[in-house]
N, C-alpha and C positions, 0 to 999 in steps of 0.2 A: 449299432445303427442309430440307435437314441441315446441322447446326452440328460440325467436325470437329476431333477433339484427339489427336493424338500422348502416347500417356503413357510412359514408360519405367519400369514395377516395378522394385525392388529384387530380387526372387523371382517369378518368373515363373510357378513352379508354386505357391508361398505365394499372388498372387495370385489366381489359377486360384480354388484352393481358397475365397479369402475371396469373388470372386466368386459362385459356385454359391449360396456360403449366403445371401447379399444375395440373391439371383437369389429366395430361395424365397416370399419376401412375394406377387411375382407370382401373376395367374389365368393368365397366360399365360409362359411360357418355353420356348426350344428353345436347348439345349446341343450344340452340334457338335466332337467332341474327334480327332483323327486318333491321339493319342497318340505324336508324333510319328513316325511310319511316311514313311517319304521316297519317296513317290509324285512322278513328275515330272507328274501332273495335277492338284494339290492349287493350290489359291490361298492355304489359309491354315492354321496350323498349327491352329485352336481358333477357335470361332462361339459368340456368347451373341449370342440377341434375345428383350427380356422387356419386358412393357407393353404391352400392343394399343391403337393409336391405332381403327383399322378392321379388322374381320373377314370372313370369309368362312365361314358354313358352312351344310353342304347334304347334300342326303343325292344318292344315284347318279345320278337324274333330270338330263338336261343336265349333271351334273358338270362337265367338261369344256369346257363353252362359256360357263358362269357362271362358272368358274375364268379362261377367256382374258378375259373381258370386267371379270372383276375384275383381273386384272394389268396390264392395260394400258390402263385407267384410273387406276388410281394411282398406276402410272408410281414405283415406288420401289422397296425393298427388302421382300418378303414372306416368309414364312417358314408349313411345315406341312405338311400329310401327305393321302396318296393311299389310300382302304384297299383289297384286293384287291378288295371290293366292285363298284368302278368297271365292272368288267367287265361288268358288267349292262345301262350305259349307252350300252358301245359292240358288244355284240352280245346276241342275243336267249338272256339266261342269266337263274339266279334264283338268289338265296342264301336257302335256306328253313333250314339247320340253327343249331342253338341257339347264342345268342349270351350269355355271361353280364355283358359288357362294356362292351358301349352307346355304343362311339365313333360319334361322326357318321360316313358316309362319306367327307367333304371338309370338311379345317379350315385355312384361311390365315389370317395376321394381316399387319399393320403394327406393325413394333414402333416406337416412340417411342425405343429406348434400345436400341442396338449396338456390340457391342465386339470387334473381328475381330484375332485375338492372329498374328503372326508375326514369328520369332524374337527378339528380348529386345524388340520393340515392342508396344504394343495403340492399336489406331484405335479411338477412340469418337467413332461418331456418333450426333447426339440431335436428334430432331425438332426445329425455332425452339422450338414453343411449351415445351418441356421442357429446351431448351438453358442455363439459368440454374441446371441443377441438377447437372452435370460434378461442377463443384469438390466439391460436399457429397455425392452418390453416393460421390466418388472416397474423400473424406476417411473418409467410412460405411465403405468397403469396407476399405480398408486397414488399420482397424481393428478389423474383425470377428476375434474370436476361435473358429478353429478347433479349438482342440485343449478339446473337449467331451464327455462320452461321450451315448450315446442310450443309454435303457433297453431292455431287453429286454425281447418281449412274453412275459406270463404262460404265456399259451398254446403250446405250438409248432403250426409251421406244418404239416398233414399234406396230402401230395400223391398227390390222386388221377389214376387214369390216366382217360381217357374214353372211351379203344378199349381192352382189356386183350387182353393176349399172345395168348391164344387166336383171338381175332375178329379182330383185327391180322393174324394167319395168313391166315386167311380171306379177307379184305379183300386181300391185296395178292395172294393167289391169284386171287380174282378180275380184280385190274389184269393178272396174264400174261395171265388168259384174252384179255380185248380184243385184249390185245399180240397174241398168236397169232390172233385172228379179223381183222387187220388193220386195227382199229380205231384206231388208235395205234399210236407206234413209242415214247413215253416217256412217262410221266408222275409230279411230284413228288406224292406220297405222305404226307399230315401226320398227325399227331395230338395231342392236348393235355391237357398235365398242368395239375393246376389245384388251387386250395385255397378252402374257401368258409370264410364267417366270419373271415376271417384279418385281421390288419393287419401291415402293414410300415412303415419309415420311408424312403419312396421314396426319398430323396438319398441314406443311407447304403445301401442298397441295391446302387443304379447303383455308388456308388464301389468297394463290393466287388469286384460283378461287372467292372467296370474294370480294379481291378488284377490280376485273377485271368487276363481273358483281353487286354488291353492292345490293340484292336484298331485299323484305322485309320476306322471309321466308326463311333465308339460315339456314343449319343445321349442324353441326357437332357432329353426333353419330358413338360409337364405342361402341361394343358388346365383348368382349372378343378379337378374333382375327379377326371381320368382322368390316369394316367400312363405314360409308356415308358421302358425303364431297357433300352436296347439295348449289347451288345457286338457289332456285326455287321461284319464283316470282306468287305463285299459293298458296291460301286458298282454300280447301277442304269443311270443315265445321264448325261451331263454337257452340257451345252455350254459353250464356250466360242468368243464370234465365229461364225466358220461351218463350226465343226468340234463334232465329236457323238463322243464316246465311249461305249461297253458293256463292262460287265466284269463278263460271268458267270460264278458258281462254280458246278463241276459236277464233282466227284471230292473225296473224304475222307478224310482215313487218322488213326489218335491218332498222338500224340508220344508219344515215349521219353524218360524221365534218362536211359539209357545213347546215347551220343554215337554210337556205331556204329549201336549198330542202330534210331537217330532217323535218320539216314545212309540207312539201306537202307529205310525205313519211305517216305522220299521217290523211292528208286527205284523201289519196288515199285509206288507210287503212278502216279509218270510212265509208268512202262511195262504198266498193267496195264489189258487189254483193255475190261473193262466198262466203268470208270472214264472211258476217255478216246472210248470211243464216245457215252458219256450228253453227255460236255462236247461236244464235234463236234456232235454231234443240234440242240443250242442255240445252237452257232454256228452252223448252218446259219440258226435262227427267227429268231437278233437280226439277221443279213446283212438277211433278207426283209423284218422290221419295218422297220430302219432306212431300206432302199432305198425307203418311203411319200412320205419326204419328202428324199430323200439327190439330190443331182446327180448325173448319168449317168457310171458307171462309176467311181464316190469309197467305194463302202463296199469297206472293205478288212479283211482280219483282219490284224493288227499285231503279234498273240501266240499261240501256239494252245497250250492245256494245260499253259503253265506251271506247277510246283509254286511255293507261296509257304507261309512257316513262322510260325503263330503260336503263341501259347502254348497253347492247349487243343490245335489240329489243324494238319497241313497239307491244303492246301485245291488245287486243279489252277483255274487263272482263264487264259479265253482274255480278249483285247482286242480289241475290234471298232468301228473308226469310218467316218465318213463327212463330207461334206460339206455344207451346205445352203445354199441362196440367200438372199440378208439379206432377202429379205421372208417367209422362211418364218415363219407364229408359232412363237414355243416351246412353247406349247400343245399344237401338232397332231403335235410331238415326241413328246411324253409321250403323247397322245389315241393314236397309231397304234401304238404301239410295250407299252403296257401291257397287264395285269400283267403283267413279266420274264417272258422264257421261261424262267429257271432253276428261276422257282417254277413253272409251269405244263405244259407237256410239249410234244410234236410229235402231229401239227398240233396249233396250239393251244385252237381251239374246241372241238374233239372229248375235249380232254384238260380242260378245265374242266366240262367235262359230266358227266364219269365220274368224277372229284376229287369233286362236289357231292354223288353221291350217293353216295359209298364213306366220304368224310367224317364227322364227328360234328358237328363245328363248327362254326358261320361264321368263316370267316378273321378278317374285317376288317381292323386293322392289321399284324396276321403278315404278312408275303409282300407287303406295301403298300411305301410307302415315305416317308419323310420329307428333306426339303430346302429349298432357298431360291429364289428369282429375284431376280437382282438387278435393281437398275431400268433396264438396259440389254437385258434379256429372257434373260443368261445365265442359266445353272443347273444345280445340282450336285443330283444324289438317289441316296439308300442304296436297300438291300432291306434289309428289317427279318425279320431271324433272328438268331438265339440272344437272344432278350427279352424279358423281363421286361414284361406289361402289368398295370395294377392299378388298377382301379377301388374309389378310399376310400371313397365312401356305400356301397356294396356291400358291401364289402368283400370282394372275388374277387379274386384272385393268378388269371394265367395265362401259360404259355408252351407256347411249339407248337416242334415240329421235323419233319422230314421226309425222304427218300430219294428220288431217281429210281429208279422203276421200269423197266426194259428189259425186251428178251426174256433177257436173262444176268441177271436178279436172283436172289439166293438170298432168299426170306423172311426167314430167320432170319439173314442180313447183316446187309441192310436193317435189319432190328428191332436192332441192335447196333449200326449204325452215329447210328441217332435217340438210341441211350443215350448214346453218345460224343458227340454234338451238345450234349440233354439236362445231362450233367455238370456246367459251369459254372455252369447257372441252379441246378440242386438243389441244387450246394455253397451258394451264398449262401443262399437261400431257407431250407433246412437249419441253417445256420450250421455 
């Protein structure tokens, strides 16, 4: 079905780089960068798939069962994105707040032309029908010139808030209340910054935010004329064979330039109560999701409240896997276990309920997630935060961030700790 080439770059990140910009002729591309971060659940250090042979897209309705019926029919390699939305289709929810955005719920592709980068190799694979075009892609690419400037837009960008400080207050006053009437024990808390009229130049965008926050699940996808310019440092789910990975973030603190007190910024993280009760609360949810479709007595936690250091924040990430039977679909993986309890809260129905109406916005792809299956049913997916979404006919800029609420929330934390999130995207967007 696929025609397969071993290439060896002379520059690997030179590459990379002349890749992306070949990449942008596409209506369709998903960029997968790890930026090398040495996970031992990674497969590959860097994912480009551009050129839809065949698509998928849909809105909430069946999601889920027109997504398994299309993957396992084509039986190949697909690539695309879940939006929180979904949630609708696997319990009785509604997304009514305003959306300026207009991503489908549900978008797969087949791409015709894959190039899977690990360590000084890149595998491309090209559809038969498209296989005759290797060599002159290759020859294309190699000699794309990157060192270009982009104009600056006339305009600058100005970023409004869509909950402001005060109502924020409010608002998350209101999430203790629940907390306290035992409505819920947690729930993730968003709001969104946003620009209208604006235009950006989506690749150099993404690359900004890139190197600013260097993460291991950054992504740069583009739909037609929607785009996601993600630095997200968040695994969703994985499989690999009959083992199931979870890696949710739930605890945040900033970095320091000063070496000590970046030092103690991670202690104070690991050992600080709220923090590490929010992360516990979700390893509790993803244990429960996973165990839907896990063999009896395989889901395990493997890591609990680890600190891990990146460049904007350090982040507290438990690991939680399991097992599953080779007739499980992968489908009914993702179907039982979504959207992430990191974004969502404990119990999770009750906490989508009260997110909907405290909210401003439709999620969509915030808190979604993007990834692949490969044609053996494996598959890898982010959680899409700290990101850059932006719709070009529009022309709307938006990014969302959020907090676990607890019963130990302080407002005015929380409200600091979204500015700390917040930061990387306003420095690009900013300039």
């Amino acid at each position: 079905m696929r025609t397969t080439k071993i290439h060896f770059p002379k520059n690997s990140d030179n590459f990379k780089e002349q890749l992306l910009l070949w990449s942008q002729q596409f209506d369709d591309v998903v960029w997968l960068d790890s930026n090398q971060h040495n996970d031992k659940y990674s497969n590959y250090d860097a994912v480009l798939a551009v050129d839809a042979f065949t698509v998928i897209k849909t809105t909430y309705f069946d999601a889920f069962e027109r997504l398994q019926e299309y993957q396992s029919s084509i039986n190949d390699w697909i690539f695309g994105y879940l939006t929180y939305d979904l949630k609708n289709t696997t319990e009785s929810l509604k997304s009514e707040n305003f959306d300026g955005l207009d991503f489908p719920d549900l978008y797969f592709f087949q791409p015709k032309k894959l190039f899977l980068f690990k360590g000084n190799q890149v595998e491309i694979q090209y559809l038969k029908m498209v296989d005759d075009e290797i060599e002159i892609d290759l020859k294309n690419i190699e000699s794309t010139n990157t060192s270009f400037q982009i104009e600056k837009t006339q305009n600058p960008i100005k970023i409004k808030l869509r909950i402001h400080k005060d109502e924020y207050f409010n608002k998350a006053n209101t999430m203790l209340a629940h907390i306290q009437r035992g409505d819920i024990y947690e729930a993730n808390f968003c709001q969104e910054f946003y620009a209208e009229n604006s235009t950006i130049n989506p690749l150099e965008t993404f690359k900004r935010l890139n190197v600013i926050s260097k993460p291991p699940f950054a992504t740069f996808m583009k739909v037609e004329d929607k785009y996601l310019l993600s630095a997200t440092p968040e695994r969703y789910i994985k499989k690999e064979g009959n083992a199931i990975i979870s890696q949710p973030i739930k605890g945040t603190a900033k970095r320091s330039i000063d070496k000590i007190e970046d030092l103690k910024l991670v202690e104070n993280l690991f050992k600080d109560e709220k923090e590490r009760s929010e992360n516990i609360m979700i390893v509790d949810l993803v244990r429960n999701d996973l165990s839907h479709t896990a063999e009896k007595g395989s889901v395990k936690v493997e890591e609990l409240c680890k600190v891990y250091s990146f460049l904007q924040v350090h982040q507290m990430i438990s690991t939680i896997t399991s097992k599953v039977n080779a007739d499980t679909n992968p489908v009914d993986i993702l179907k039982t276990t979504f959207p992430m309890g990191s974004m969502t809260g404990a119990p999770k129905i009750s906490a989508m309920k009260i997110i909907e109406d405290l909210e401003e916005t439709k999620r969509g792809l915030y808190s979604g997630s993007v990834g692949y299956f490969k044609p053996n049913g494996d598959f890898d997916f982010n959680v899409i935060i700290r990101s850059i979404l932006y719709n070009e006919t529009k022309q709307y800029i938006s990014y969302s961030v959020g907090s676990a609420i607890t019963s130990k929330s302080d407002p005015k934390k929380e409200y600091e700790e979204c500015l700390i999130k917040a930061k990387a995207m306003r420095e690009v967007l900013e300039n």
